[in-house]
N, C-alpha and C positions, 0 to 999 in steps of 0.2 A: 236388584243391582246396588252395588254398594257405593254411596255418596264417595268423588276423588279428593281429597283432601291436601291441599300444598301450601309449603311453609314458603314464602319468600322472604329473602333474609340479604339487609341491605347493614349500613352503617351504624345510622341512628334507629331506623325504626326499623321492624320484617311485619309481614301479614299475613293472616291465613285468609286461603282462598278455599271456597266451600260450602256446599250449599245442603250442609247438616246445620238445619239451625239448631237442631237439640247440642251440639258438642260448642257453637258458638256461643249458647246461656251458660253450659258451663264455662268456658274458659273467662266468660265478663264473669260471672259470678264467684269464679274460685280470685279473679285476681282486683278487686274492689276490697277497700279498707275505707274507718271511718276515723278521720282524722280527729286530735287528743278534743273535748270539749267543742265538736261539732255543731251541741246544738247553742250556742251562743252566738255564730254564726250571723250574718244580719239577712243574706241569704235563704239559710234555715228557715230563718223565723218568718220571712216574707214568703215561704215556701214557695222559692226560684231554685231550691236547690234542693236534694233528699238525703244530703249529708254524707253520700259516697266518694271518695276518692277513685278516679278508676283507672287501670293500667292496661284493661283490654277493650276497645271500642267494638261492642260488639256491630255496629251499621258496619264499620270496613274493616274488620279484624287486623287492625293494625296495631301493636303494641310495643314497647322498647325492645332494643333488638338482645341486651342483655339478661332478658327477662325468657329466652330461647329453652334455657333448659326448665324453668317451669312450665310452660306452654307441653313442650313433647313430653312432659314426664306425664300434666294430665290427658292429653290424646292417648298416651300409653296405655294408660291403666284407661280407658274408657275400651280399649281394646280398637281403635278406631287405626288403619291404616294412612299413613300419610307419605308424602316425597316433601324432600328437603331441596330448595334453588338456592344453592350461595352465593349472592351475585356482587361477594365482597371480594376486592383486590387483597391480598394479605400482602403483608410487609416480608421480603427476604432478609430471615435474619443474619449475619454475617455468621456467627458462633449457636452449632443447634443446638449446644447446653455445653455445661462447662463443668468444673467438680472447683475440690476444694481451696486448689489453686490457683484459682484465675485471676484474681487483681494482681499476683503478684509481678506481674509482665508491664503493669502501667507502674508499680510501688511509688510513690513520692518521695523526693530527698530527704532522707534520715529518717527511715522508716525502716521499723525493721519487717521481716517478712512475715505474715500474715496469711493463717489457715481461717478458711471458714467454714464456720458453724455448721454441721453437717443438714443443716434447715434453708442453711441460704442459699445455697445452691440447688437442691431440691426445688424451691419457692422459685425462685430464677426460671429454672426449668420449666414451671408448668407457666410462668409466665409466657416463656418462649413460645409451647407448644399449644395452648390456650387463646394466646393473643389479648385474652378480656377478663379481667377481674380482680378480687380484693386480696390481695397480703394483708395477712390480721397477725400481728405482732406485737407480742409488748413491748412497752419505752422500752429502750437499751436496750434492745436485743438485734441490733444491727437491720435496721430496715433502711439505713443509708446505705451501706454496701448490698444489699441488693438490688437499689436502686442504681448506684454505679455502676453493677456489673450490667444490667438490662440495657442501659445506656450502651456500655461498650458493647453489646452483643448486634447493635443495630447498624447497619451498611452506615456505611458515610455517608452526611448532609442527609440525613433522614431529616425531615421539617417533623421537629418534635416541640410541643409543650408541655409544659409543666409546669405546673400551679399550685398555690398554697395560700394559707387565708389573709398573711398578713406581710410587711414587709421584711420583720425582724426574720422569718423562718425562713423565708423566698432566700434572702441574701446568705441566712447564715446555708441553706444548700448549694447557693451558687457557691461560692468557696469551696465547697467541699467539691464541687464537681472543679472545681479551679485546680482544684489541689490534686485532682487526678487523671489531667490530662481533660479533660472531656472537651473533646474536639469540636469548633464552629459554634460556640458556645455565646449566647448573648442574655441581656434581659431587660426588663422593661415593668420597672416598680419604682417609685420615687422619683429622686433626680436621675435616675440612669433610664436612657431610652436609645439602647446597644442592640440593634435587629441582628438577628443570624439564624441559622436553621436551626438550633437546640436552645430555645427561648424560655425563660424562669420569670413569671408574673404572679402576680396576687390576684385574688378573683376582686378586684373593686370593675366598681362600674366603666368608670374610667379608662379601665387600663383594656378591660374586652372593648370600648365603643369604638379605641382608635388603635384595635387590631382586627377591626371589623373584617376588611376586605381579605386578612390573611386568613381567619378560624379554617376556610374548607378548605386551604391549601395544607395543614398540617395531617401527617396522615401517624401519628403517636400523640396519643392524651395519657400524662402522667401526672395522678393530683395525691399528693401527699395530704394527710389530716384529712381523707376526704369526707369524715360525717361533719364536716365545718365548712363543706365548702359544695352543700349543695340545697342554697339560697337559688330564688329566682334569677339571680343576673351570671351566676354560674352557670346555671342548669342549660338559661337561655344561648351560653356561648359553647355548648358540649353540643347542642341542639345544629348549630352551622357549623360543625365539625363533621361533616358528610364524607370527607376523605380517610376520615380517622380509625381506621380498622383494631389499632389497638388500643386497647384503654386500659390503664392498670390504677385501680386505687390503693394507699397506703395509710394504715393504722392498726393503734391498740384497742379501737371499739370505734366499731364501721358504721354500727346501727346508732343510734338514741333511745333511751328508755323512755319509756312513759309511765312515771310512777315504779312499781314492779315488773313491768314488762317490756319489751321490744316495744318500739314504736312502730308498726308495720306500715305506713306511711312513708316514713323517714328510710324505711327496709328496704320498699321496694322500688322506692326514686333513685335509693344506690343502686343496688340491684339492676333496675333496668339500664340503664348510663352504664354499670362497669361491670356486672355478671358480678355469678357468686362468687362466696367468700374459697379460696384455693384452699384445697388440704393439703398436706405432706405426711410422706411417708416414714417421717422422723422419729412420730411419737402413735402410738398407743391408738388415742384418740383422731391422730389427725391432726388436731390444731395445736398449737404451742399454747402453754401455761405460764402465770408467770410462778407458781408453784415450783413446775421443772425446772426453771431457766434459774430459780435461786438454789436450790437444789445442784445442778448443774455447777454451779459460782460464776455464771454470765449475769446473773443479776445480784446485788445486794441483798442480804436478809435483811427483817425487817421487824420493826416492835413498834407494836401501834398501841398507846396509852389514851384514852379517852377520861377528862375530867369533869365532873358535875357542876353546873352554872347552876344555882338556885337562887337566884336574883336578878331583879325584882318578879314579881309574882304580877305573871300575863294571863292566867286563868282563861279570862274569859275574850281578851284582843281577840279578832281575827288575823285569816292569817297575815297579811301588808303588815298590818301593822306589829303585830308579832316580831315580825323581821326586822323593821323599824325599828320599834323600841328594846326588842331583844337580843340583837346584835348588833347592830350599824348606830346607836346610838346609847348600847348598855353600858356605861362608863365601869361600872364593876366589873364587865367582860374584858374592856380594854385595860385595866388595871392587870388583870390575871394575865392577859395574852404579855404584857408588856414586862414583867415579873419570869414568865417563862422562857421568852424570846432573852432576855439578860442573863440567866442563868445557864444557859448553853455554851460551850465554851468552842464549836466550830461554826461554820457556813449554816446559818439558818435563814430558811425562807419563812416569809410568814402571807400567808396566801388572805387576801381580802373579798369582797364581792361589789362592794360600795365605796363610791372615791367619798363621801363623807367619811366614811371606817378609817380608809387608811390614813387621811389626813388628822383624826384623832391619833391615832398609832404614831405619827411622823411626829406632833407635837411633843407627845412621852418617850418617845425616842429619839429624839436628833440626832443621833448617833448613825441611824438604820437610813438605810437607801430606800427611796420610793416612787415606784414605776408605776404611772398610769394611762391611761391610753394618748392624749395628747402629747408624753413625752416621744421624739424623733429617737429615729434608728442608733445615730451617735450616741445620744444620753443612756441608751439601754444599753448598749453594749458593754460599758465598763463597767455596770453591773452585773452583768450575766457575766462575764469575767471573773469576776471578784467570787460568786458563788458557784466555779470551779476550781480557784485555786487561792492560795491563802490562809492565813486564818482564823481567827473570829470576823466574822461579818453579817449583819441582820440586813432582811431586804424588805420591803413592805413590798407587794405588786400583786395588782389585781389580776383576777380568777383566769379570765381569756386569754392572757396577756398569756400566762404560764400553763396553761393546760395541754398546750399541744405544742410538741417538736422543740422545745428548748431544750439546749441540754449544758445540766449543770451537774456539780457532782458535790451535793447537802448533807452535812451529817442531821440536818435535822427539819422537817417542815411540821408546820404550825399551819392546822385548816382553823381560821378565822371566817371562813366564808361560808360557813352552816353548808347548806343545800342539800339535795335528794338525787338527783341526777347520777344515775350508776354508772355510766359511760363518764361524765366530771369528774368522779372520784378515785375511778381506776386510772383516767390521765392526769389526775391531780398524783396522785399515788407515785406512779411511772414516775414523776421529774426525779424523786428521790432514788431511785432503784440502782441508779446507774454507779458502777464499782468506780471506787480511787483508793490508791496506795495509801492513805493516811484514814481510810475509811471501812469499818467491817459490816456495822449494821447502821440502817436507816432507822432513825426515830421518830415517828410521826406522831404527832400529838391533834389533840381533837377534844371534842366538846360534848357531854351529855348534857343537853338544856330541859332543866325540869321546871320550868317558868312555864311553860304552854304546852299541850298537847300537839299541834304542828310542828315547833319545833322539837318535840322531846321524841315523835315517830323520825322525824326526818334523821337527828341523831341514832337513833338505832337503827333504822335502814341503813346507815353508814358503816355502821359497825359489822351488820350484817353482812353487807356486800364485801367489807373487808376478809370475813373471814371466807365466805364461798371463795375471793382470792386465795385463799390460804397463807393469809399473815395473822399472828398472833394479836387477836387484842385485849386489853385487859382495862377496866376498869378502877378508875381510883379515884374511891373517896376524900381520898387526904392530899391538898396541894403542899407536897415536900420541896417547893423549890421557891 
């Protein structure tokens, strides 16, 4: 007799029911990862812990409900029969997909009319039809209008959130959904604490403790930048979101790297919370490039120059220190960054990692604006301004700050802020991608550090990941500027 196997399938979490223990070792054991440097752990080492991550418990075979299509692909191929209980309310969408036309029925005053990109609609679509998962889009390739149109596709006073990591992003989408109608519209980050059914916050701690009693009343979770925004005090407010049948994450890199690789930790915390990553039928592969999209002329082309720092001589530093003495405090680094950023003659960003850096930079620059985390929403703002329109203007602002969802339009950025991180450097990349009438190609400039071997791999992994983008990079010996 063949063991009956049943999936129940709730908000936050489904469970299989089942008394194949052989298909429950597999499903714990296909779906466990060991997180980056486990074994330093304090845990580990006290061995209270055996360094697994795990996303299937196999005592109650209960796992993230996003994690749905892993779970049946392995029952599948194990050849195992199972029934499906969906004992989720779905949300009535008002609009069951829409084509290339549809903002144009809300358009904004003096706006002209506006086709979309035959992805965003598409993308829309499998939102609609899905209910749960990631839009994986490069910068500037309109992943706000697809987020408008999802908006608009949903019945009125739907109790929706949507969340982003910080305040300057939260507000600068509230505006845009301002600017497009978006109806019953409120939010709740800073000084504003404007309740309504389509609610725009920040994930701080804060701002979930004293929307406690609402989280299970919302039944849409929309998280923009969501590989930035799923920390434990996020996680923990998606977690009493039990009403929330739809969840749609937005970004240009969903996962984290680790080193050379996905972080699968970090993969399948999204994953479970928001389902896979959607494909479209747009492209070739599935997913959008930002190769195609510059190709296309939705995104800027782009020339990436990398120059050789060979001083001072870090041989033997580890790496802290490395980084320390070799960039955050190499004064012949900030000499050259400062030389570069002056001879520019449009909108240049100069991207940091260390508020000691930028505050060297601001000294030999007085000229340059400089954002760091303590500056308020106000103080940022005319500088993100400035670095869309105008023209010559230098900005010093650290790494977080501009890695995700701002949008400026640079003839030029300046990575100052070394690092490895693949998913950083593709959304450090992105700020500049985005097209303007006074702009043809983006110039990214970067750093070969042959002072230490730490930083001299991490400089070529940079380079590397540049070009599997497919931006040109090129190498130069000689500072001509």
């Amino acid at each position: 007799m063949t063991d009956k196997t049943i999936i129940q399938v709730e908000n936050v979490n489904s469970r299989v029911v089942t008394t194949d223990r052989d298909l429950l070792t597999v499903l714990h054991r296909q779906l466990r990862f060991r997180p980056k440097n486990y074994w330093h752990n304090e845990a580990y080492k006290r061995k209270k812990w055996d360094g697994w991550k795990e996303f299937f418990d196999i005592k109650t075979g209960i796992f993230l409900t996003g994690l749905l299509p892993d779970v049946q692909l392995a029952i599948r191929k194990l050849g195992k029969p199972y029934t499906v209980i969906d004992q989720r309310q779905g949300v009535r969408w008002q609009h069951k997909s829409i084509d290339e036309n549809f903002l144009n029925q809300w358009l904004p005053k003096g706006f002209d009319k506006i086709t979309l990109h035959d992805y965003q609609p598409d993308l829309v679509n499998r939102c609609i039809k899905y209910n749960r998962g990631l839009v994986q889009a490069p910068t500037a390739s309109g992943k706000t209008f697809i987020l408008i149109s999802v908006l608009k596709c949903l019945p009125p006073k739907t109790p929706t959130l949507f969340v982003t990591k910080n305040a300057s992003l939260v507000h600068q989408n509230y505006l845009e959904m301002q600017q497009w109608g978006v109806e019953n519209l409120g939010r709740w980050y800073g000084r504003y604490k404007e309740p309504n059914y389509v609610m725009c916050v920040t994930n701080h701690v804060k701002t979930f403790a004293s929307l406690k009693k609402l989280l299970p009343k919302f039944k849409v979770l929309l998280v923009d930048e969501v590989h930035d925004c799923m920390s434990d005090v996020p996680i923990s407010a998606y977690r009493k979101m039990k009403s929330a049948c739809v969840r749609i994450g937005f970004s240009a890199t969903p996962y984290k790297w680790n080193k050379k690789r996905v972080d699968d930790v970090h993969k399948y915390t999204v994953r479970g919370h928001f389902g896979p990553v959607f494909k479209t039928s747009t492209t070739q592969s599935g997913f959008l490039t930002t190769k195609e999209l510059q190709e296309r002329g939705i995104l800027s082309k782009s020339n990436c120059n990398f120059y050789v720092i060979d001083r001072p001589d870090l041989a033997y530093e580890p790496y802290q220190d490395a980084v320390k003495l070799g960039i955050e405090q190499n004064f012949h680094f900030h000499e050259v960054v400062t030389r570069l950023a002056r001879s520019r003659s449009g909108r240049t960003l100069v991207v940091v990692e260390r508020i000691e850096q930028g505050e060297y930079l601001k000294q030999l620059m007085p000229e340059a604006h400089w954002i760091q985390g303590k500056n308020k929403l106000e103080e940022r703002v005319p500088v993100i301004n400035a670095l869309k329109k105008g023209e010559k203007c230098i900005a010093i602002i650290m790494r977080p700050i501009i890695t995700a969802g701002i949008n400026i339009m640079i003839h030029d950025l300046i990575n100052a802020a070394g690092g490895e991180g693949a998913h950083n450097i593709i959304q450090q990349m992105g700020r500049g991608l985005r097209t303007a009438n006074d702009k043809e190609v983006l110039q990214y400039h970067d750093f070969l550090f042959m002072i230490n071997d730490y930083l001299r791999k991490h400089s070529e992994w940079r380079m590397q990941v540049l070009e599997t983008e497919g931006h040109e990079v090129h190498l130069n010996k000689e500072m001509d500027f």
